[in-house]
N, C-alpha and C positions, 0 to 999 in steps of 0.2 A: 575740634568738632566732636570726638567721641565721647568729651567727656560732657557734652551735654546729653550725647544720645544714653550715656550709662545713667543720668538724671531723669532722664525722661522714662528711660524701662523701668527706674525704681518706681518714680511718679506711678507711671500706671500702675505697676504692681502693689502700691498703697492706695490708690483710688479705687482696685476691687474690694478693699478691703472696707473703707471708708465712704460711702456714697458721696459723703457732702463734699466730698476731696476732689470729686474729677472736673468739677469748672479750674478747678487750679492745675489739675493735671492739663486740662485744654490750654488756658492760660502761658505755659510753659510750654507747651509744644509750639505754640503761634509763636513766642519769645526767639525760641531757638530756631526758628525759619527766618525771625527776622536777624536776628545775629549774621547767619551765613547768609543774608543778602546784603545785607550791610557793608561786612566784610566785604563780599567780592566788589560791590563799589566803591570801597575805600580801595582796595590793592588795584583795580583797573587806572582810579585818577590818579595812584602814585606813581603809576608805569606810566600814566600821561605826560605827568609833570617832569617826569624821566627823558623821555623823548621829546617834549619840548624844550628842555634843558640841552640837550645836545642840538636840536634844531638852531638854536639862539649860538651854541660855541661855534656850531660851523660856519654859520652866519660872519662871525665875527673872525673867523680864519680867514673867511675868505677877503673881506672886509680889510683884515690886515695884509693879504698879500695884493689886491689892489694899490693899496698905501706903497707898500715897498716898489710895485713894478712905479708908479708914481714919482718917487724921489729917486729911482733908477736915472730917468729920462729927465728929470728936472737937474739930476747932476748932468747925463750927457749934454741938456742944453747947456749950464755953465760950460763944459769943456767947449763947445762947439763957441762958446763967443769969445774965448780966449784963443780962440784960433782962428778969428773971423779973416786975419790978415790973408789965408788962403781962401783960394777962388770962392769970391763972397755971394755971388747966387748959387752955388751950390752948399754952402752952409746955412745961408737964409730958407733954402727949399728944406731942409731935412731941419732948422729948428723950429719953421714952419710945421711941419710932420710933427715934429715931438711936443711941440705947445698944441697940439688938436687931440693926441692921445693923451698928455696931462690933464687936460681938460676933460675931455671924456672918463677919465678914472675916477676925476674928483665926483663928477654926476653920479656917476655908478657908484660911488663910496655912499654918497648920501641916502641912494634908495638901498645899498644890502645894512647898511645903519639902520635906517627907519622900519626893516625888515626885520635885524637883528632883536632892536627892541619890543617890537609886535612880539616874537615869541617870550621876548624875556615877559613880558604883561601877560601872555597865556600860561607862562608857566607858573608864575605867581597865581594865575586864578585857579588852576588844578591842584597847586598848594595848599590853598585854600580850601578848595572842596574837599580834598582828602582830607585835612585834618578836620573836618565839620564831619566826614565821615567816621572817622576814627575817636573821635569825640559820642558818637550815637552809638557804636559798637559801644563801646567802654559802659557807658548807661545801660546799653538793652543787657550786656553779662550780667552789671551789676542787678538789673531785673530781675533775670533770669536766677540767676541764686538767692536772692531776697523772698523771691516767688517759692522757691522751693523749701524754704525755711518752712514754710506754712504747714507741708506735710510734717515737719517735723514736730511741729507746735499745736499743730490745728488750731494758730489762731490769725482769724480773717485780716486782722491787722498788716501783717506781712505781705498777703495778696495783695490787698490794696496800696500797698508800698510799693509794691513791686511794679502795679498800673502807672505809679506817678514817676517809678523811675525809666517805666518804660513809654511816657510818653513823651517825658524830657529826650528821650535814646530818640525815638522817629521826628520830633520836631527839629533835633540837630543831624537826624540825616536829612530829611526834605531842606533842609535849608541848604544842606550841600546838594542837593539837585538843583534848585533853585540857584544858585551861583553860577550863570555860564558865561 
């Protein structure tokens, strides 16, 4: 960011100089507030996309230890029927028991699943929007220094270059606002 603010001091201090220069000095100043907005909205939905990425692995930790307590009790049931020869309504009660909690975990596997995925599709959309973000940064810099050529040149050409690369820069950030 300073080194647009050392653009901008120069800017002005060649726009006293030059009357017809300060729309571009203005120009460059609006450029470089959208830059640093930009930016912060691109780095906010990368830390989204961040924390939704671990929301989605936890998910799925959990999801796998479900699984394992699961195949625990689906082996104890094998053992318990290979052992049915002992007293048989007390093995049929407790593989009773252990086919009601298999069952139950398999339930609960499908909703922290169907949960896991939910984030893994919101963190692809934060992916998204950052880089539509980071995409508008990269345009509004290139603006931003196209723009300031002008002082160097004093020719309008460049401003106006600067408008088009700076309008391409805000329609690829609004489009990542736009993505939610």
């Amino acid at each position: 960011m300073s080194d647009e603010t050392d653009e901008l001091k120069e800017a002005a201090e060649r726009a006293k100089e030059v009357r017809a220069l300060a729309p571009v000095s203005l120009t460059m100043a609006i450029l470089a507030v959208l830059v640093a907005t930009v930016t912060l909205l691109g780095h906010r939905a990368h830390t989204e996309e961040l924390l939704l990425q671990t929301q989605a692995t936890d998910q799925w930790s959990y999801y796998q230890a479900k699984n394992m307590r699961r195949n625990n009790l689906e082996a104890l049931d094998d053992v318990l029927t290979a052992l049915e020869n002992t007293k048989e309504e007390r093995a049929e009660a407790v593989r009773k028991h252990f086919h009601e909690e298999i069952d139950k975990y398999r339930d609960q596997q499908k909703d922290i699943q169907t949960e896991a995925k939910d984030f893994e599709a919101e963190r692809d959309k934060a992916s998204h929007r950052a880089n539509r973000f980071d995409l508008g940064e990269v345009f509004l810099e290139i603006a931003l220094v196209v723009t300031s050529i002008t002082l160097l040149t004093e020719r309008r050409a460049y401003w106006y270059f600067g408008f088009v690369l700076a309008g391409i820069g805000i329609l690829c950030a609004a489009s990542g606002l736009l993505l939610r």
